[in-house]
PDB file as gemmi writes it, atoms N, CA and C in Angstrom:
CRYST1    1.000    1.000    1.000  90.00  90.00  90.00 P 1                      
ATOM      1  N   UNK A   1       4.823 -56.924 -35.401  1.00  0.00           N  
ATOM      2  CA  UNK A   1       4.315 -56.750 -36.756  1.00  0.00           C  
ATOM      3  C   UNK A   1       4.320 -58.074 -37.515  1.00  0.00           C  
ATOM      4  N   UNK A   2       5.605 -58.843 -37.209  1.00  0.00           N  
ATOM      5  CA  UNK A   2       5.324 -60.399 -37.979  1.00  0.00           C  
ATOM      6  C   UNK A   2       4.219 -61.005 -37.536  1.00  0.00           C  
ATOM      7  N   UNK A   3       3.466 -60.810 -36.762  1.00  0.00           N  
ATOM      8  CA  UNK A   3       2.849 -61.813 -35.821  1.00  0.00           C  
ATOM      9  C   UNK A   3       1.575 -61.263 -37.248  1.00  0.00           C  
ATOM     10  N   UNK A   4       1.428 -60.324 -37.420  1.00  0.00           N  
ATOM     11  CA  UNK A   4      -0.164 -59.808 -38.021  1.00  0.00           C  
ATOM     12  C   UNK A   4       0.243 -60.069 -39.540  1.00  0.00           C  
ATOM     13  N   UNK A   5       1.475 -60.805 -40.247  1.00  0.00           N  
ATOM     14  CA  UNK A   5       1.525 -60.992 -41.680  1.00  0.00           C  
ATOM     15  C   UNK A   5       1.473 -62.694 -41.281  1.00  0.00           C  
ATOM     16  N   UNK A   6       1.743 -63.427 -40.573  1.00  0.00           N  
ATOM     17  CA  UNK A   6       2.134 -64.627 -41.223  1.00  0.00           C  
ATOM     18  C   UNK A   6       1.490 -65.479 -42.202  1.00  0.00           C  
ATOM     19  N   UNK A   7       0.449 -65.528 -41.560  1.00  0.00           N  
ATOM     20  CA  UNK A   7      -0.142 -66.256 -42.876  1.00  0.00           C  
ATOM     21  C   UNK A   7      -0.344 -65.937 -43.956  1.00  0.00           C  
ATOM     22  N   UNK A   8      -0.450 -64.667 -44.622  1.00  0.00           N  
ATOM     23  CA  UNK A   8       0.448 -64.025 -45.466  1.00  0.00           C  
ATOM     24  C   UNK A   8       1.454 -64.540 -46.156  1.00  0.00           C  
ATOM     25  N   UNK A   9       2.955 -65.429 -45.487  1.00  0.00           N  
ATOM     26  CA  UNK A   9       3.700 -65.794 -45.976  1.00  0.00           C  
ATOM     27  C   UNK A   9       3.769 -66.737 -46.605  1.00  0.00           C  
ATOM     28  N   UNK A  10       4.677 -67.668 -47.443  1.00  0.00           N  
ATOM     29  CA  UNK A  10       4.744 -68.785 -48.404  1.00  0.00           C  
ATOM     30  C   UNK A  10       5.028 -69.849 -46.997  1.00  0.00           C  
ATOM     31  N   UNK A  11       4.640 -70.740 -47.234  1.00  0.00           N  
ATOM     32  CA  UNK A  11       5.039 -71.518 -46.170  1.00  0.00           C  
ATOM     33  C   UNK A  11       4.147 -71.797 -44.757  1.00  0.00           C  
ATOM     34  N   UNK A  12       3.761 -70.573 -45.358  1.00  0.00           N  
ATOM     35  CA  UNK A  12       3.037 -70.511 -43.490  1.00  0.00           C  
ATOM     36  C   UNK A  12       2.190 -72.082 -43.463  1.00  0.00           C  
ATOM     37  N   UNK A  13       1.548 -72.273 -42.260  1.00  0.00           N  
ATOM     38  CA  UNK A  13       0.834 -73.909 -41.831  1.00  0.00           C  
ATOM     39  C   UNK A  13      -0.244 -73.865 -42.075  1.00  0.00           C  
ATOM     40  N   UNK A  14      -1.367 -72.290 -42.268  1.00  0.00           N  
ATOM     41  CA  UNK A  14      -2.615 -72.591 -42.456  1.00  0.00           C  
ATOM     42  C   UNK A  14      -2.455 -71.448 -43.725  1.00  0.00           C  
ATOM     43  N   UNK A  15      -3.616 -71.621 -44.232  1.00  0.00           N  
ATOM     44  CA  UNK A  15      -4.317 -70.811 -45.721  1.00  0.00           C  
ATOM     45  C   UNK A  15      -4.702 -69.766 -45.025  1.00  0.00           C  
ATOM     46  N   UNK A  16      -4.162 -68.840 -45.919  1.00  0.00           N  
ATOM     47  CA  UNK A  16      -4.604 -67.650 -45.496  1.00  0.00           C  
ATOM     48  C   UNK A  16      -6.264 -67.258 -45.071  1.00  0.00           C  
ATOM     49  N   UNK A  17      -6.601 -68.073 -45.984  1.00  0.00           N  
ATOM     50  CA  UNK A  17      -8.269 -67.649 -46.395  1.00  0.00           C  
ATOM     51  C   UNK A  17      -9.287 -68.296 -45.009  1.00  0.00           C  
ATOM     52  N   UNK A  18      -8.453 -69.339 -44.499  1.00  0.00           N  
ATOM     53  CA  UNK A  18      -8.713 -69.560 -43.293  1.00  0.00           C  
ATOM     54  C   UNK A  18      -8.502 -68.833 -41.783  1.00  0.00           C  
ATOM     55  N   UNK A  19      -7.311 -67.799 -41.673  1.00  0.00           N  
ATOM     56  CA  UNK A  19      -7.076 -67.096 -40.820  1.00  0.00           C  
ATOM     57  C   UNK A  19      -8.205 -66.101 -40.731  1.00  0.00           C  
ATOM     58  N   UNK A  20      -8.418 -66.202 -39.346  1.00  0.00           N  
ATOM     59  CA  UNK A  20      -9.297 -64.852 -39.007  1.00  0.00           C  
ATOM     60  C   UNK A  20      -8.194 -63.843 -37.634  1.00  0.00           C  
ATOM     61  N   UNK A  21      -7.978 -62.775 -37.734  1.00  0.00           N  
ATOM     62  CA  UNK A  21      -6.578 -62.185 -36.615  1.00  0.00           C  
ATOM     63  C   UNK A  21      -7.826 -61.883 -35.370  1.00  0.00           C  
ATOM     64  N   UNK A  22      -7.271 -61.871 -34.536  1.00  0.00           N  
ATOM     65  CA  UNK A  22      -7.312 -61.452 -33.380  1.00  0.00           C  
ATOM     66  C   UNK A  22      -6.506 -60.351 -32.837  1.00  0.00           C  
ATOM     67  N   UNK A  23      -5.314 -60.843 -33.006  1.00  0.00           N  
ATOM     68  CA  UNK A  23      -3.955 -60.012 -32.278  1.00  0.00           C  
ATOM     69  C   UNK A  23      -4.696 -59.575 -30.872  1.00  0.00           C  
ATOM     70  N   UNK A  24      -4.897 -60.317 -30.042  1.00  0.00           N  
ATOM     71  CA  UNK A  24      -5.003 -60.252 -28.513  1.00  0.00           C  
ATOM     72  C   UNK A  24      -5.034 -61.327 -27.738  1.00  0.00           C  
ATOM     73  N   UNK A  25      -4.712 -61.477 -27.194  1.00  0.00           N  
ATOM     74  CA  UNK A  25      -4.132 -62.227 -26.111  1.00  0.00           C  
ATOM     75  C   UNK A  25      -4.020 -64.049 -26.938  1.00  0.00           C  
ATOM     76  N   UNK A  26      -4.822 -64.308 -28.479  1.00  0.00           N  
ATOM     77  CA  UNK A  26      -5.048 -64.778 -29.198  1.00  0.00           C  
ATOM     78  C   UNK A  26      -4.523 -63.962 -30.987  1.00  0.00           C  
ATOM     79  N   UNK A  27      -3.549 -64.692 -31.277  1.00  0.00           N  
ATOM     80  CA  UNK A  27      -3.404 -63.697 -32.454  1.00  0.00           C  
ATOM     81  C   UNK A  27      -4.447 -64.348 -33.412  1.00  0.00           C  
ATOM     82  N   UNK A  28      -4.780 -66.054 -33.985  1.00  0.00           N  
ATOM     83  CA  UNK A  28      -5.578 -65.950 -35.075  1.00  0.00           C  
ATOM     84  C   UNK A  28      -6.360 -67.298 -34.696  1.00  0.00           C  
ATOM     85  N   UNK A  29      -7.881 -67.346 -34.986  1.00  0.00           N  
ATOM     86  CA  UNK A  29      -8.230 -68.054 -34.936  1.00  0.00           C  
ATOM     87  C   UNK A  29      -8.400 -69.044 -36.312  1.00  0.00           C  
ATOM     88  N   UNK A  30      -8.200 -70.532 -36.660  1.00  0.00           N  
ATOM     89  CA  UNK A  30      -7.833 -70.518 -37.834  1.00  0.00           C  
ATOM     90  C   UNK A  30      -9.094 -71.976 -37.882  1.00  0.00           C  
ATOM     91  N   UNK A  31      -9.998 -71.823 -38.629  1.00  0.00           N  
ATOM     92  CA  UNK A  31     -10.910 -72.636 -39.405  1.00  0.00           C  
ATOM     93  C   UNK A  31     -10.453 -73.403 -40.393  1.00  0.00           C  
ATOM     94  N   UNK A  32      -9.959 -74.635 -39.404  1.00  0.00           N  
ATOM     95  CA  UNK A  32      -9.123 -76.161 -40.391  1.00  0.00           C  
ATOM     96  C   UNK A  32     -10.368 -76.735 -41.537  1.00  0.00           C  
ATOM     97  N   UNK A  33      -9.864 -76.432 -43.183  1.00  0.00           N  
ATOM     98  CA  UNK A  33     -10.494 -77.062 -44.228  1.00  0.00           C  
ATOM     99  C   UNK A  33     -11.450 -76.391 -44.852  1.00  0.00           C  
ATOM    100  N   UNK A  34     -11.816 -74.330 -43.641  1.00  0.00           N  
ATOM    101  CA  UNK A  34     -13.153 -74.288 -44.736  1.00  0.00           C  
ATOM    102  C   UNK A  34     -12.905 -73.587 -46.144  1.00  0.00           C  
ATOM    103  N   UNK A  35     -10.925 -73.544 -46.381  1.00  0.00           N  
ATOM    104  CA  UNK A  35     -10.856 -73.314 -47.932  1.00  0.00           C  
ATOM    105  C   UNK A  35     -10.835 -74.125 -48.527  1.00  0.00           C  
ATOM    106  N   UNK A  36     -10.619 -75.699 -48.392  1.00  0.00           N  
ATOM    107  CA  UNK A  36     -11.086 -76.298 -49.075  1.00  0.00           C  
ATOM    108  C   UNK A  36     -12.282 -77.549 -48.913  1.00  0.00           C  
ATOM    109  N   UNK A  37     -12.981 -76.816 -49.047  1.00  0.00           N  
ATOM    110  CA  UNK A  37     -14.322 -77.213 -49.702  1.00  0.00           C  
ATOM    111  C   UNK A  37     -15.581 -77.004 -48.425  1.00  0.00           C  
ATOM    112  N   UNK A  38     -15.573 -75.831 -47.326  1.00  0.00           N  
ATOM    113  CA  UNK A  38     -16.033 -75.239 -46.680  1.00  0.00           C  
ATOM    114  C   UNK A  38     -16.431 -76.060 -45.512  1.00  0.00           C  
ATOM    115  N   UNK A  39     -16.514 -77.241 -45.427  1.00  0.00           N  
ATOM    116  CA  UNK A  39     -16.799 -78.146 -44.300  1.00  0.00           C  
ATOM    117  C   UNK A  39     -15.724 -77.879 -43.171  1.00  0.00           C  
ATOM    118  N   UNK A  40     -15.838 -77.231 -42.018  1.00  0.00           N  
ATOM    119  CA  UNK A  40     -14.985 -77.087 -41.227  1.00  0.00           C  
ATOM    120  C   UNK A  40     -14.661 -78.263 -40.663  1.00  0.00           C  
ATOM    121  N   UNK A  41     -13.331 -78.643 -40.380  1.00  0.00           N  
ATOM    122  CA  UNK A  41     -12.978 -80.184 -39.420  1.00  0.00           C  
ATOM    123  C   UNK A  41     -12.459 -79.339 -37.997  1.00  0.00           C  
ATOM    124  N   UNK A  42     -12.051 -78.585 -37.555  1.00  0.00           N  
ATOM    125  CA  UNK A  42     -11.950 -77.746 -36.085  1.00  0.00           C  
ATOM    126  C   UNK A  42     -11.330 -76.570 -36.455  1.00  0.00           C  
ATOM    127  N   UNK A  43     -11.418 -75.861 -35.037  1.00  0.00           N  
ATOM    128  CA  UNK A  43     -10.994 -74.060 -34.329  1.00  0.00           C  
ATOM    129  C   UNK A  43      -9.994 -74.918 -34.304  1.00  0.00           C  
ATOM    130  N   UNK A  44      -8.731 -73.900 -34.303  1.00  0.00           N  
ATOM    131  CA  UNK A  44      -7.299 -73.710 -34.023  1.00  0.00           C  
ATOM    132  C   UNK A  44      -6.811 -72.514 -33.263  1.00  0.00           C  
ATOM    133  N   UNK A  45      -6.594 -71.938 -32.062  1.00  0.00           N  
ATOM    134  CA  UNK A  45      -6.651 -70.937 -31.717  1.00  0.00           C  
ATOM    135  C   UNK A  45      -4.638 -70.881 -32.152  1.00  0.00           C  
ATOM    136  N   UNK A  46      -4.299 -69.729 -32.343  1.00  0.00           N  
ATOM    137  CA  UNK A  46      -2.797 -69.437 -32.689  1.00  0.00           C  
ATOM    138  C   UNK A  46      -2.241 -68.308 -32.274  1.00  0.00           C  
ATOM    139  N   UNK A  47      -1.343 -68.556 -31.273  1.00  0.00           N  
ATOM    140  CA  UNK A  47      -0.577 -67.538 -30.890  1.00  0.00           C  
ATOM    141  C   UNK A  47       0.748 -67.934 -31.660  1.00  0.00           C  
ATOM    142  N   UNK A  48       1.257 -66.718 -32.808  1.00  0.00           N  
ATOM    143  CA  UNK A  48       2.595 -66.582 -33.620  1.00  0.00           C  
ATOM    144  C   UNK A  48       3.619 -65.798 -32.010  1.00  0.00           C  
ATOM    145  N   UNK A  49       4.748 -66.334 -31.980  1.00  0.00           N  
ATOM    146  CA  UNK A  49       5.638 -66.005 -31.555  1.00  0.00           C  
ATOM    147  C   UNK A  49       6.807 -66.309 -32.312  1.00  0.00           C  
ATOM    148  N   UNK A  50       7.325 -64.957 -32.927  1.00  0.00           N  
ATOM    149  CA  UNK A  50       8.424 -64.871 -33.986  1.00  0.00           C  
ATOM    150  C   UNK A  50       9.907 -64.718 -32.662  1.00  0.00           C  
ATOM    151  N   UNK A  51      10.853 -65.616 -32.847  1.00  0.00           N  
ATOM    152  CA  UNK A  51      12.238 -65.607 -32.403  1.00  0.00           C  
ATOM    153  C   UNK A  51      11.923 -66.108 -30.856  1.00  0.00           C  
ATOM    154  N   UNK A  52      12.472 -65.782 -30.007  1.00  0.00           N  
ATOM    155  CA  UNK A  52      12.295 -66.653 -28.471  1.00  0.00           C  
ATOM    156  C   UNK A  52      11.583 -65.732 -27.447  1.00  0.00           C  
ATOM    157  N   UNK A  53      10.314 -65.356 -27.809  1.00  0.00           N  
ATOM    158  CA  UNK A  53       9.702 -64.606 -27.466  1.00  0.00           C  
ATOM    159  C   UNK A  53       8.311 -66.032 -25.947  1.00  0.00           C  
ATOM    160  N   UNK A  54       8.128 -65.453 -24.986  1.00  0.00           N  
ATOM    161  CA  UNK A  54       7.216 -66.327 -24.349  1.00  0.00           C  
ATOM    162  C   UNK A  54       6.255 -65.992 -24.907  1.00  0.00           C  
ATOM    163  N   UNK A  55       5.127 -66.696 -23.581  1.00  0.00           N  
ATOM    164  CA  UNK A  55       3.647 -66.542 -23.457  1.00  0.00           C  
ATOM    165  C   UNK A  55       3.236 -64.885 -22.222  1.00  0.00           C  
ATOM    166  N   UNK A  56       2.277 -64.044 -22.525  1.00  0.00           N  
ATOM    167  CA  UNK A  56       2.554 -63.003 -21.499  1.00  0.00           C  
ATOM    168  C   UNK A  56       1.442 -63.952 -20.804  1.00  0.00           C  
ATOM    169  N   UNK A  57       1.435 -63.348 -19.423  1.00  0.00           N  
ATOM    170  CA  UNK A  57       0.102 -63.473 -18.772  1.00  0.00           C  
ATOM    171  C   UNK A  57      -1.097 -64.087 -19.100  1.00  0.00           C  
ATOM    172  N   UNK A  58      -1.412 -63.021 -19.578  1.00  0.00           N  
ATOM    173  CA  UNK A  58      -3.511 -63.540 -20.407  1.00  0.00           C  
ATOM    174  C   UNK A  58      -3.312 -64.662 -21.199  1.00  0.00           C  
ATOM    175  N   UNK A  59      -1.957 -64.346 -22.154  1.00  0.00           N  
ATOM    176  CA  UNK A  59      -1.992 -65.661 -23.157  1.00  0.00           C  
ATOM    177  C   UNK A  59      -1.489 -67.217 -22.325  1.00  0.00           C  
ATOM    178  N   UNK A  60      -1.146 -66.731 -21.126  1.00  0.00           N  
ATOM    179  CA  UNK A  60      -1.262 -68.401 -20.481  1.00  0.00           C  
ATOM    180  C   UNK A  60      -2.121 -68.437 -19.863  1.00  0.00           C  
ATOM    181  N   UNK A  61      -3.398 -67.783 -19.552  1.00  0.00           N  
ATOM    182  CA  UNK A  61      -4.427 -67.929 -19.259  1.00  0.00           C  
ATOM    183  C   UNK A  61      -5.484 -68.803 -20.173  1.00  0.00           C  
ATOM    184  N   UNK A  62      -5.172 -67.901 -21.175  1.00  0.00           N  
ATOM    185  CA  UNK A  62      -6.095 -68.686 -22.662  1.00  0.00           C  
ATOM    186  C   UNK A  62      -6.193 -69.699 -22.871  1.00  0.00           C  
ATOM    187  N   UNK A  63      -4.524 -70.559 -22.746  1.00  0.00           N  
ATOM    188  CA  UNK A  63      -4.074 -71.563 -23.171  1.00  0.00           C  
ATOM    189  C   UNK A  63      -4.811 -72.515 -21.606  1.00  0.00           C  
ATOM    190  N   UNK A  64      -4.669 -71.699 -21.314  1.00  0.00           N  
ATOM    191  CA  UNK A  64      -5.100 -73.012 -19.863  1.00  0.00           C  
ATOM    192  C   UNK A  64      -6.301 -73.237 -19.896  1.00  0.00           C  
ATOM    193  N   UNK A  65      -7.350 -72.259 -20.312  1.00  0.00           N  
ATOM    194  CA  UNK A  65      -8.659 -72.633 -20.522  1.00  0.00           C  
ATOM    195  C   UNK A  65      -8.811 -73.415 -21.670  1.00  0.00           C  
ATOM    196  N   UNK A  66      -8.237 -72.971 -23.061  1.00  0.00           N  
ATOM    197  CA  UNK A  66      -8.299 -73.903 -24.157  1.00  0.00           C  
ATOM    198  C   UNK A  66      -8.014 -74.828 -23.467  1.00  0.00           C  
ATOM    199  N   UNK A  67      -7.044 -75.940 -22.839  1.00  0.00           N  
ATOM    200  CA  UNK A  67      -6.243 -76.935 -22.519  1.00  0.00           C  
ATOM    201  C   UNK A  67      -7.534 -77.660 -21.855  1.00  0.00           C  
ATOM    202  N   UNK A  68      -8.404 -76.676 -20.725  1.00  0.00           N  
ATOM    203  CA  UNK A  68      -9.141 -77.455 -19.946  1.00  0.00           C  
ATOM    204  C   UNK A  68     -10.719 -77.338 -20.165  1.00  0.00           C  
ATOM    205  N   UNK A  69     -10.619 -77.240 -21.600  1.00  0.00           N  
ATOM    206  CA  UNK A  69     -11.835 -76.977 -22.295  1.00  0.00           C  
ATOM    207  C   UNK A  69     -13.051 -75.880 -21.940  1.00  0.00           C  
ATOM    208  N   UNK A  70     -12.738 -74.517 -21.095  1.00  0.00           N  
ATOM    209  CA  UNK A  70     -13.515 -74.281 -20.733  1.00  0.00           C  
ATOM    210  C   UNK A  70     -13.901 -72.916 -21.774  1.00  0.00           C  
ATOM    211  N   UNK A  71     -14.532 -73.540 -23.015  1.00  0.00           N  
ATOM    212  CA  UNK A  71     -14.845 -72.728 -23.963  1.00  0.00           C  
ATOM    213  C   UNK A  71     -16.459 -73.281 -23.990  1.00  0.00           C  
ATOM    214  N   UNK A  72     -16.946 -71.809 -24.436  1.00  0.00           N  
ATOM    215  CA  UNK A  72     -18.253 -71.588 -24.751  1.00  0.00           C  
ATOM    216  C   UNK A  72     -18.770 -70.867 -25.923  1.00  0.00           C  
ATOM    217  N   UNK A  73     -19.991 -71.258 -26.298  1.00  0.00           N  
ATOM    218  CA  UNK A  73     -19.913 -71.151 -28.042  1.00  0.00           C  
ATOM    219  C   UNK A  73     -21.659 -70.238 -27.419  1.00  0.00           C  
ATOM    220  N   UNK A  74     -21.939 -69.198 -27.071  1.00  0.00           N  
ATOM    221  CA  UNK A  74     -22.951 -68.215 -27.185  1.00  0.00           C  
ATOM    222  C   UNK A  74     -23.631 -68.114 -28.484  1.00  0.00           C  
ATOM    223  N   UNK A  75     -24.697 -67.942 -28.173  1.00  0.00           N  
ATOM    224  CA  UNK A  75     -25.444 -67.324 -29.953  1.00  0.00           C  
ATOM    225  C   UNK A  75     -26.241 -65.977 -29.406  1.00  0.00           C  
ATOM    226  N   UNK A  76     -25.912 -65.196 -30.224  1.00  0.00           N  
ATOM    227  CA  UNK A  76     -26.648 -64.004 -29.729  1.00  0.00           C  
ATOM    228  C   UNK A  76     -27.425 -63.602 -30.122  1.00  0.00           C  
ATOM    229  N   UNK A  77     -28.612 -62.822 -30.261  1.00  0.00           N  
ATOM    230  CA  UNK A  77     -29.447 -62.237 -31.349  1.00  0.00           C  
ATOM    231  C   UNK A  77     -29.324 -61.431 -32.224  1.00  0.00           C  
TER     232      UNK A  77                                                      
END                                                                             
């Protein structure tokens, strides 16, 4: 349940207004700068892990593709 408030909280690292949730295998994808002043500077993909919790499976999958860039940006109709 912490994982789906944080940015929510005082403190947290990104603006709320920037979080978009996921909560799967990716909890938030977070759009660096477009609260202030809408020009995006990069994706942040964020997995919250509250206390000494790992990575499961898929989410070290993710990370390995993020890591080895094998992301693709589709446009659909």
């Amino acid at each position: 349940m912490a994982e789906q408030t944080i940015p929510a909280f005082p403190g947290s690292p990104y603006p709320q207004d920037e979080c978009r949730p996921l909560f799967n295998s990716v909890d938030y994808l977070v759009f660096l700068n477009l609260a202030r002043g809408g020009v995006v500077a990069g994706v942040q993909f964020v997995e919250a892990k509250p206390g000494d919790n790992s990575l499961k499976r898929n989410q070290k999958q993710v990370r390995l593709c993020i890591g080895d860039r094998k992301l693709q940006h589709p446009v659909l109709p």
